[in-house]
C-alpha positions in Angstrom: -22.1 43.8 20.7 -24.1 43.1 17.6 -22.0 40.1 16.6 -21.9 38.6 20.2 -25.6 38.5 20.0 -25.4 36.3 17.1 -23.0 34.0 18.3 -24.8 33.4 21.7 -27.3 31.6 20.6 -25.7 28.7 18.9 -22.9 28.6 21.8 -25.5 28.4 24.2 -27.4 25.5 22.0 -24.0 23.5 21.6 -24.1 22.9 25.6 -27.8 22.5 26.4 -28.5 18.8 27.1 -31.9 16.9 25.7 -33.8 16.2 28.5 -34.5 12.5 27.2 -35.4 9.7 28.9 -37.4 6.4 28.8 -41.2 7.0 29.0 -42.6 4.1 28.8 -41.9 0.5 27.7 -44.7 -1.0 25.4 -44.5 -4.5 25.9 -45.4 -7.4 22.5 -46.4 -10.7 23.3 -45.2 -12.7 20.1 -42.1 -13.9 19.6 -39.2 -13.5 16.4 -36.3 -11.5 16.4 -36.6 -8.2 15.2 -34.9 -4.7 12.9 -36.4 -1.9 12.2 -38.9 0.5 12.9 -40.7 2.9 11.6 -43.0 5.6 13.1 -46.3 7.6 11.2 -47.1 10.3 13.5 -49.7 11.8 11.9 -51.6 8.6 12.4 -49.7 7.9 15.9 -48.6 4.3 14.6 -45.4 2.4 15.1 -44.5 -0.3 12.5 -41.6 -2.9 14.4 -40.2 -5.6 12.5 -40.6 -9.1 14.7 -39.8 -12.6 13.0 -42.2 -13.2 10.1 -44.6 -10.4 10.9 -44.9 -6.8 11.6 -46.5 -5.6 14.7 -48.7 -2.5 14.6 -49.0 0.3 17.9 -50.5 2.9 18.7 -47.7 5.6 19.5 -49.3 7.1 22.4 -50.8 3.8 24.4 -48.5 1.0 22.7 -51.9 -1.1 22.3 -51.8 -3.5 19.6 -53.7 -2.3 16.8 -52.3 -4.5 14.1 -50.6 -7.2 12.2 -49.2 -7.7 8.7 -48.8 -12.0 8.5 -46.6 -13.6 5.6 -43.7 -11.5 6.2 -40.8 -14.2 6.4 -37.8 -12.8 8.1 -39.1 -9.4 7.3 -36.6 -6.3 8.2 -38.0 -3.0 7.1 -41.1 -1.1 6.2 -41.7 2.1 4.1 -44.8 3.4 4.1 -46.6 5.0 1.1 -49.7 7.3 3.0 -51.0 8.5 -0.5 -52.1 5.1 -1.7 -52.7 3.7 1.5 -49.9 1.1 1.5 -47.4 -0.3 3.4 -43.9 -2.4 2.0 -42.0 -4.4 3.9 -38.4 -6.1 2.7 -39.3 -10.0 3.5 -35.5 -11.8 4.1 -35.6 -14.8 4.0 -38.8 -14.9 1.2 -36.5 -12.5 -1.1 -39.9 -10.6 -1.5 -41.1 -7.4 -0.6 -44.9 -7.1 0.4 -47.5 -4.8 -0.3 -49.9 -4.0 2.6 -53.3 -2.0 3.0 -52.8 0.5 5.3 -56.5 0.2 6.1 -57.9 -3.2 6.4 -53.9 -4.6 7.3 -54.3 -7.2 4.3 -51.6 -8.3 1.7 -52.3 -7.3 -1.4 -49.1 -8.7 -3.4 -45.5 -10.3 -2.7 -43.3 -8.7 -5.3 -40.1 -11.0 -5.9 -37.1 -8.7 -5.2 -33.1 -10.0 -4.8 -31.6 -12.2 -2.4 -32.3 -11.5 1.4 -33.9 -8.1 0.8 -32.6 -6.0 4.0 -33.1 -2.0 4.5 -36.4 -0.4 2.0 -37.9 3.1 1.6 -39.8 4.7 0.1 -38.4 8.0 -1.8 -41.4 10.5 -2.4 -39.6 12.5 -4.8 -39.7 10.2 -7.6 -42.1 8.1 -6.1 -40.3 4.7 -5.7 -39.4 2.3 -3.3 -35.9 0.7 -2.9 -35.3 -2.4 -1.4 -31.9 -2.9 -0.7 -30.7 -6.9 -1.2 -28.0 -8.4 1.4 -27.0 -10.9 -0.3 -27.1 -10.1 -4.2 -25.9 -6.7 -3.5 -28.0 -4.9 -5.5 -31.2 -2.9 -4.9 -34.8 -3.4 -6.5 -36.7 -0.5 -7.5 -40.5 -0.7 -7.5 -43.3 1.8 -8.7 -45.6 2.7 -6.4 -48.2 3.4 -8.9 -48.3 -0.2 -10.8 -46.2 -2.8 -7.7 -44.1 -3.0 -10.8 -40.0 -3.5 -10.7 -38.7 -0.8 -12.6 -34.8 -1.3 -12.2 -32.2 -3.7 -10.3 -29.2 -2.0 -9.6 -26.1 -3.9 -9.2 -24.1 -2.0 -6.0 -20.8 -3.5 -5.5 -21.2 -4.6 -1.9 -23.6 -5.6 1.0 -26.1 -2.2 0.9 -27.4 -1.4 4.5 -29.7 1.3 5.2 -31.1 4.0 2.1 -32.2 7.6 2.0 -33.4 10.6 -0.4 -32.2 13.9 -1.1 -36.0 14.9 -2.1 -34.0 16.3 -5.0 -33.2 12.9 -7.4 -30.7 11.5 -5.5 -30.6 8.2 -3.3 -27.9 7.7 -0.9 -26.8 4.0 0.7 -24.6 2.5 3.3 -21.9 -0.1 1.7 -21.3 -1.7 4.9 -18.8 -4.4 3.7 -17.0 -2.1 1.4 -17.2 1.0 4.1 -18.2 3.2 1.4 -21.1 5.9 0.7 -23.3 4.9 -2.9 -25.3 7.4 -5.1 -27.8 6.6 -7.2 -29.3 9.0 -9.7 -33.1 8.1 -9.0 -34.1 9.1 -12.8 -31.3 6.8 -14.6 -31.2 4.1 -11.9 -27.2 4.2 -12.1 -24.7 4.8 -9.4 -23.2 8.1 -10.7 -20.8 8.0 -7.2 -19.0 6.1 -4.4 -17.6 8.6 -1.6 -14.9 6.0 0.6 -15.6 6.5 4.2 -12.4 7.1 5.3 -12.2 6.0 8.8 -15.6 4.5 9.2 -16.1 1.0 9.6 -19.1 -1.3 8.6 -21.5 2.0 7.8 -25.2 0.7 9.0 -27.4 3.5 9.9 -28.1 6.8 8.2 -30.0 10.0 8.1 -30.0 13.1 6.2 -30.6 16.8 6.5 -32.2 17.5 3.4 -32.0 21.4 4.1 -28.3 21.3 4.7 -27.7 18.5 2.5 -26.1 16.2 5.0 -25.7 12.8 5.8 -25.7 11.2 9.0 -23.9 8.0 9.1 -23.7 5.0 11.6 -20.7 3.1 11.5 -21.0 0.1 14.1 -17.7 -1.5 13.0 -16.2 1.3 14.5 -18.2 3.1 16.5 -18.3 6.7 15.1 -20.8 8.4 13.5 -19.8 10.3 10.0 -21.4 13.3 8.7 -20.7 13.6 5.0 -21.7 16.4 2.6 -24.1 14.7 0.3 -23.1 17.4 -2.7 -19.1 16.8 -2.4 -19.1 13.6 -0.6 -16.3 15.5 1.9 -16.3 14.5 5.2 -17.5 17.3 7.8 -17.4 15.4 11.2 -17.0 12.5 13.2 -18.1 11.3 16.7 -17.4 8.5 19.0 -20.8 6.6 19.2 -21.9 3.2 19.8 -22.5 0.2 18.6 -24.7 1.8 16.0 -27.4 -0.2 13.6 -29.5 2.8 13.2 -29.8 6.8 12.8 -32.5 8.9 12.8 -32.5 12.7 12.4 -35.1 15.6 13.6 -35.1 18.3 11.0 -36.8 20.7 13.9 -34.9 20.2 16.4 -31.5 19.5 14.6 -30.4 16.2 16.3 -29.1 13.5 15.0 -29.7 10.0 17.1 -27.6 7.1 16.7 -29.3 4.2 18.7 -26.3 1.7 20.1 -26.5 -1.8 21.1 -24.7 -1.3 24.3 -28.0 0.8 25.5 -27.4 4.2 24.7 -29.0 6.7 22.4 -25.6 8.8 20.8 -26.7 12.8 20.2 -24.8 15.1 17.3 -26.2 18.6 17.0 -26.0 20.3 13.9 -25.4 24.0 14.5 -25.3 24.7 10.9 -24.1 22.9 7.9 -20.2 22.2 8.9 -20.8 22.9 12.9 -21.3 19.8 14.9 -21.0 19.2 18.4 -21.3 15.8 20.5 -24.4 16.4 23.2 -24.9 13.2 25.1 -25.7 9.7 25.7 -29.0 8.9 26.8 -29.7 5.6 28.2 -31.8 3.2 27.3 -31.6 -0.7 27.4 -29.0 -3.1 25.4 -30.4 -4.6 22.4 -31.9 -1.4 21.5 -30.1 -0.8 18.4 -32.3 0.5 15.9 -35.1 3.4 16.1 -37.8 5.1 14.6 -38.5 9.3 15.4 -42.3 10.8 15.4 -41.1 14.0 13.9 -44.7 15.4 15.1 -43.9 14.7 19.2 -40.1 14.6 18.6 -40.0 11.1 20.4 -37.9 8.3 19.5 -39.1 4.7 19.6 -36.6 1.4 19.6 -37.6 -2.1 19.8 -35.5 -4.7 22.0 -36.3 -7.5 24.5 -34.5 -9.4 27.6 -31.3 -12.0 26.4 -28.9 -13.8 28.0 -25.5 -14.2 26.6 -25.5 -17.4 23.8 -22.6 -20.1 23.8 -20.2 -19.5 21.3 -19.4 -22.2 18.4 -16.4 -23.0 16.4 -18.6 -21.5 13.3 -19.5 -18.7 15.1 -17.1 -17.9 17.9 -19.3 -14.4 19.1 -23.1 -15.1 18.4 -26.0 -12.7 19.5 -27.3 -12.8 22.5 -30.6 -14.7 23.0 -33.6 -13.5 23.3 -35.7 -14.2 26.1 -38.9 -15.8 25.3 -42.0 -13.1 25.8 -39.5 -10.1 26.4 -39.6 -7.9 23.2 -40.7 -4.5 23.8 -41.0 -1.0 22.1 -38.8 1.6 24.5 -40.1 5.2 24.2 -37.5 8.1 24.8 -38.6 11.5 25.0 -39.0 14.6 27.5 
């Protein structure tokens, strides 16, 4: 009786749906493509990446509160609340910028590698990576001085980065389908865990308590959950088109936010359970997304398109956007 009690719980978990949907759709007038997002829910902000500038909301109106400017091609932004700054990876400027959280204001482009692509900021040893597309490497920057501290060749096209709190850094390879480690004290890769059957890894999350990585693979559609000690593989899902992960650390979800319109859910039941939960629908284009770990909503950027005419140099483009259609999609309960 004693030991059916303690397996109930997690047995009744594994079946209980989310109870997400879309909330509300916040609506941005400028125009740009756009990549990721990033949400500070203490201060009930979201951060989207949109052409050559970042837009700033408020979480819980999606009234325009902000801009950064001067942020060519920009894709990412990691925010530093301590100092009061904001960095975003600036593509086609190979730069990353350095923003006042306060006042919204530049304070200094920081030449980085080519086409600077994923950045965050890891708040154990108190740097930001900015992980380069094209020169496949990544910059590391000290918060304290806006000084590059390291550039650390990677072997392949780095997608999106994250910390173990602990020392270690963890990134996508997406051409190369393989899972990097970086030793945040020596600035060298110390491993490379192949991702066997994932294809073109994009987005990723981690557990820190269980020590487990959530990974994205859009080439072929499954999300991976690797043990970031061993590097074994514990699980794999049928997902999406998948350019982004996010993961709840109180309620134990991973998202993986799909092109096609869906939101894919993994629930970790403890450190080698998993089980597949849903797909909630959103909107296509939404392929990227940003949790507020204080609500436990989930915000990703998209906008209207139609499909584009396909060229001999590039036989299956992107869709185009439709002028005056980007939007923030909330998802919650």
């Amino acid at each position: 009786m004693f030991g059916a009690a303690l397996v109930m719980p997690a047995a009744v978990l594994a079946q209980q749906k989310t109870g997400f949907k879309v909330l509300a759709s916040y609506p941005v007038k400028s125009s740009g493509g756009w990549d990721y997002i990033t949400v500070d829910g203490a201060a009930k902000l979201v951060y989207t990446s949109h052409g050559s500038q970042v837009n700033i909301l408020a979480t819980t109106t999606g009234d325009s509160v902000g801009v950064f400017t001067d942020t060519k091609g920009v894709h990412g932004i990691a925010l530093v609340k301590d100092l009061n700054k904001a960095y975003t990876s600036n593509g086609r400027a190979n730069t990353v910028g350095v923003f006042d959280l306060k006042t919204n204001q530049l304070i200094k482009a920081i030449p980085v590698g080519t086409n600077p692509d994923a950045i965050f900021y890891d708040d154990h040893s108190k740097k930001v990576y900015a992980f380069n597309g094209r020169s496949k490497d990544a910059t590391v920057i000290d918060v304290a001085t806006d000084a590059v501290v390291a550039t650390i060749p990677l072997g392949g096209k780095p997608e999106t980065g994250v910390s173990d709190g602990k020392g270690k850094v963890f990134v996508n390879i997406e051409d190369t389908n393989e899972e990097v480690v970086i030793d945040a004290k020596t600035y060298k890769v110390i491993n490379r865990w192949k991702l066997v059957d994932g294809d073109e890894p994009s987005g990723l999350a981690i557990d820190r308590k269980t020590n487990r990585l959530f990974i994205g693979c859009g080439g072929n559609k499954t999300m991976i959950v690797l043990n970031a000690i061993t590097g074994t593989i514990v699980g794999k899902f049928p997902i999406g088109d998948c350019d982004g992960v996010a993961f709840d650390p109180t309620l134990k979800q991973a998202y993986s936010s799909n092109g096609e319109g869906t939101i894919s859910v993994i629930r970790e039941l403890s450190a080698d359970k998993f089980v597949f939960v849903e797909n909630i629908v959103t909107e296509p284009g939404a392929r990227t997304i940003g949790l507020d770990e204080t609500t436990h909503k989930l915000y990703l950027p998209t906008a209207k398109s139609i499909p584009a005419e396909p060229t001999a140099d590039n036989p299956h483009p992107r869709p185009k956007q439709i002028p005056g259609t980007f939007h923030i999609i909330v998802v919650g309960k």
